[in-house]
C-alpha positions in Angstrom: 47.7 -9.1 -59.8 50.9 -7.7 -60.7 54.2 -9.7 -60.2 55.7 -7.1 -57.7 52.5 -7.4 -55.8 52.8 -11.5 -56.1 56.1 -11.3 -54.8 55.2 -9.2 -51.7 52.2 -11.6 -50.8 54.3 -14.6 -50.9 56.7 -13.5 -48.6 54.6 -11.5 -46.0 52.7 -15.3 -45.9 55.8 -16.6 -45.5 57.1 -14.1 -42.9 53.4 -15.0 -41.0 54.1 -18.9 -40.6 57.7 -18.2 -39.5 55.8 -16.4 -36.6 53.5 -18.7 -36.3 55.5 -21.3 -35.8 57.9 -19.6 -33.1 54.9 -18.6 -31.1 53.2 -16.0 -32.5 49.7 -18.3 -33.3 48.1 -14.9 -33.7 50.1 -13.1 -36.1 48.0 -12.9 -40.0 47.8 -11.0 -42.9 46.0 -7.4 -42.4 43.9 -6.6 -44.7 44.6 -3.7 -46.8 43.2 -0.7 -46.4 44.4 2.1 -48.6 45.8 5.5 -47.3 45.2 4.5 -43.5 47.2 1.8 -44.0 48.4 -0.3 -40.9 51.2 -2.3 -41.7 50.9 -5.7 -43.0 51.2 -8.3 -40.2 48.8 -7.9 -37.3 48.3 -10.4 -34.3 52.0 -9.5 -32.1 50.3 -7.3 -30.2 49.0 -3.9 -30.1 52.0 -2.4 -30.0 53.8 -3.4 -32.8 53.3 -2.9 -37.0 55.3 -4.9 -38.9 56.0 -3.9 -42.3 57.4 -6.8 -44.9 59.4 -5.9 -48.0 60.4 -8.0 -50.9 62.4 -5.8 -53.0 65.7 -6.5 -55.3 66.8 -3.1 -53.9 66.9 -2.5 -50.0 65.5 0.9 -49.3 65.2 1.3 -45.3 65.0 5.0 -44.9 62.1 4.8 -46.9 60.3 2.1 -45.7 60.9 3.2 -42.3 59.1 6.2 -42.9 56.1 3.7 -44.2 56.3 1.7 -41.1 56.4 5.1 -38.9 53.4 6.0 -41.0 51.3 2.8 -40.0 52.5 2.8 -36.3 50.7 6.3 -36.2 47.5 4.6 -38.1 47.6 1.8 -35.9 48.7 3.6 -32.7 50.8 1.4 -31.9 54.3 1.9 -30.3 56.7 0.3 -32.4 57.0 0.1 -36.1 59.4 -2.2 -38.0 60.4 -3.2 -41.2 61.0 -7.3 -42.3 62.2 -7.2 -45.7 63.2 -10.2 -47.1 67.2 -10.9 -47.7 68.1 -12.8 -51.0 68.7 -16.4 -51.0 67.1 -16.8 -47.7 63.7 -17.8 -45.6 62.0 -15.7 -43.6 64.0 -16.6 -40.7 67.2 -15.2 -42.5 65.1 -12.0 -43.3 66.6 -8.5 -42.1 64.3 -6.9 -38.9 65.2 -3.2 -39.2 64.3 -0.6 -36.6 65.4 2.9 -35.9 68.3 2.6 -32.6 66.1 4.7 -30.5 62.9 2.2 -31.2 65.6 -0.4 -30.5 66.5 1.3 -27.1 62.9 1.3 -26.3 62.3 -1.7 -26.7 65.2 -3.5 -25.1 64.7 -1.4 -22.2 60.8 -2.8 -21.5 62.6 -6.1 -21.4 64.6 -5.2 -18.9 61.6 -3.4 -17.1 
């Protein structure tokens, strides 16, 4: 395995026992699964694909598009991005959305 790819393992396991420890005891690891990829945290809910980057240089326009990608391959409503923030946990990750997604969302907890 290649270091970029150890790197990205490590922290979407990390990102998965922050959530599981702050009530999320179903959230895991998908598997891969090439170009119908769904994200790479499953177990929040249908609704959401979570996408975890752990990258020297932020790029969230582009994974954004990724995670819109999966959310159509997962049908699921929302897709996000968690990409890890240097010098921090998982808990001090960024959690990027689009505003509009943001809206959305906010609004259903209002509902």
């Amino acid at each position: 395995m290649n270091k970029p790819k150890i790197k990205g393992t490590a922290f979407e396991t990390e990102v998965v026992r922050y959530l599981n420890e702050n009530g999320y005891p179903h959230a895991e690891r998908r598997a891969l699964v090439g170009t119908l990829d769904k994200g790479d945290i499953t177990g929040m809910g249908p609704e959401l694909v979570i996408e975890c980057k752990n990258h020297k240089t932020l790029d969230f326009s582009g994974w954004l598009r990724e995670a819109e990608t999966e959310r159509v391959n997962a049908k699921a409503d929302y897709g996000i991005v968690v990409a890890k923030r240097r010098g921090k946990g998982a808990a001090g990750s960024y959690v990027v959305l689009t505003l509009e997604d943001f809206i959305r969302l906010w609004k259903e907890r209002d509902a």
